[in-house]
N, C-alpha and C positions, 0 to 999 in steps of 0.2 A: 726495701721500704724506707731508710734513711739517706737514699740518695734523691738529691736536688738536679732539677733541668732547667736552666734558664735558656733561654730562645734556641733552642735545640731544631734543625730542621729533621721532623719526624714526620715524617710524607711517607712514606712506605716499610711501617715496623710493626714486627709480629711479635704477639707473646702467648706465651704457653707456659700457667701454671704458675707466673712468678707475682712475687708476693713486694707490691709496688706501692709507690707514694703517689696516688693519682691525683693530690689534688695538686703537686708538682707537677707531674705530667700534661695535663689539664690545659695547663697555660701555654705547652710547647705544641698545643693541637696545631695543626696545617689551617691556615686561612680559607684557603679553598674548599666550599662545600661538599665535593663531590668526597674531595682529599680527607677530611674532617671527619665524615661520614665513618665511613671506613676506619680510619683510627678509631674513633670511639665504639665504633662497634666490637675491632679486636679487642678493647681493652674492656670492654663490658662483658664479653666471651672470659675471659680472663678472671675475671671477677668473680664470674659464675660458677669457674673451676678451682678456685680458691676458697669459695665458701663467703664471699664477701656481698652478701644480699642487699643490704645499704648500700653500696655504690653500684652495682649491679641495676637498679633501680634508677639511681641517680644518672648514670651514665643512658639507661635507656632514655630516659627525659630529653637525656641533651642528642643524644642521638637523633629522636623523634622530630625535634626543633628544627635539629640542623639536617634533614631530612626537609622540613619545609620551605626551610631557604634554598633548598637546591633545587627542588619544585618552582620553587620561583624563579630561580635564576633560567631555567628551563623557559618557563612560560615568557621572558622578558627575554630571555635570548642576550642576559647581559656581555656575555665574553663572547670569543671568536669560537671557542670550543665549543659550546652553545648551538651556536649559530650554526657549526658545523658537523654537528652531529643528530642536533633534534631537529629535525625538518616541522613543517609545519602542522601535519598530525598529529605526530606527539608530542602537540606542543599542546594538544587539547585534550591527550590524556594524562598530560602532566597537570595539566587544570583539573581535571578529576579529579585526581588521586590528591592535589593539595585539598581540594575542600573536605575527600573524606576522612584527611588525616586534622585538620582544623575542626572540624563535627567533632571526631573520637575526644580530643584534647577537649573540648569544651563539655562532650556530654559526660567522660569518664576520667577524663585525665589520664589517658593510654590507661585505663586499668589500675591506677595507683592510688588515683583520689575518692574516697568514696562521699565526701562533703560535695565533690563536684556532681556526680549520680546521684545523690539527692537532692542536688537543686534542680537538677535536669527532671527528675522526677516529679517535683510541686508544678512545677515553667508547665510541664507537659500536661498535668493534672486542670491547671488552673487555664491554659488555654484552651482543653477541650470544653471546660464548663461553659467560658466565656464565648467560643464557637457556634455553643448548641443555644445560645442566647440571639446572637444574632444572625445565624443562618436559616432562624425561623421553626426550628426543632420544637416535636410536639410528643406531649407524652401521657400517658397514662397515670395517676396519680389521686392518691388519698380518693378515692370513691368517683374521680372527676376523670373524663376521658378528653382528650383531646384539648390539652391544654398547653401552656407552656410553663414551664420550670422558672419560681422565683430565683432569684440570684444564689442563695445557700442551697436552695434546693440541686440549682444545677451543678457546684464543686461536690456536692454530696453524692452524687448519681455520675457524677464523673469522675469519683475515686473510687467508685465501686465498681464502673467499670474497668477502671486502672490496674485495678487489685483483682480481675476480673471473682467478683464475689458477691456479684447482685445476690440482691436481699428479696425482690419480689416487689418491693410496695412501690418501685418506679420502676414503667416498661414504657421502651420507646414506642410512638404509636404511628407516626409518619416516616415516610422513607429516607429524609433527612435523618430521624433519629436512630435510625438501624443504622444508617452507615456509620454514621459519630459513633454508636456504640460499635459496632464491630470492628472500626479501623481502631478507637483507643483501648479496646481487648487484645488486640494485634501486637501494639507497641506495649500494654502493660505486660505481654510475655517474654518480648526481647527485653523489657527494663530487666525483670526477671534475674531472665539468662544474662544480662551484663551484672546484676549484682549479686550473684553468686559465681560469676567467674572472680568480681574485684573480691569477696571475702574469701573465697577457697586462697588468692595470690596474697593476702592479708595473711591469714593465719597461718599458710606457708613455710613463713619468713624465719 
């Protein structure tokens, strides 16, 4: 733990168990993504077997990151390795796979952030209301059939679908509005299930 790395070429180094200075370490990462990857993953394994949950964490962050730049470098085909290894199909499921890892980061923060899952939560809440607004959604409502939702009324009928825990006193009535509701019952159960996988990895710690 009280040893220091300055510009250490650490390209291919394993550890098992040992009890390190990583934020030394850190700076002696390999330049190269693919190289970098790999290092931070051992040293996050490491971490993990150490008992060290804060960097464990921190190190997946930087992992996850530097996972996306290697995604990119894939998709741009910046070096000759590149070039010569990912042909041009996987070059489009390296595009995949970057946006699915850009989504996770933005909607949950690989599982870490729970401020990020609830903003992702209201975005999701606030753009189904505004959807059923202008995609012509018709509803059931206060005594009144076939109508459309004022503006509160529809964040209100849209967090109730969210929280899938309709109340009764608004029911979609056109087939616009069955799908809006049933597609955002859909996504209020995977919120769900991503926010109690982040508190179950919270409490964890």
């Amino acid at each position: 733990r009280n040893a220091s790395f300055h510009r250490c070429q650490m390209r291919y180094v394993s550890f098992d168990g040992c009890d390190l200075n990583y934020a030394s370490l850190i700076q002696s990462a390999p330049d190269e993504t693919n190289l970098r990857g790999a290092f931070l993953r051992k040293l996050r394994v490491n971490a993990v077997q150490v008992g060290e949950k804060a960097w464990a964490d921190r190190l997946l962050v930087m992992e996850l990151r530097t996972r996306e730049g290697e995604l990119l470098d894939i998709i741009l085909g910046r070096t000759e390795y590149y070039r010569d290894n990912y042909p041009g199909p996987q070059r489009f499921v390296a595009a995949r796979d970057l946006t699915l890892h850009i989504l996770s980061r933005l909607w949950w923060g690989y599982g870490l952030k729970l401020s990020n899952l609830m903003m992702s939560g209201a975005v999701t809440v606030a753009a189904f209301g505004a959807l059923s607004q202008w995609a012509g959604a018709r509803y059931s409502a206060e005594q009144s059939v076939d109508r459309t939702l004022t503006w509160p009324q529809s964040f209100y009928y849209s967090l109730l679908s969210f929280t899938t825990n309709a109340s009764g006193d608004i029911r979609p009535f056109n087939e616009i509005a069955k799908v809006l509701t049933s597609l955002e019952g859909l996504v209020g159960i995977l919120f769900l299930g991503f926010f109690a996988a982040a508190m179950y990895r919270r409490l964890a710690k």
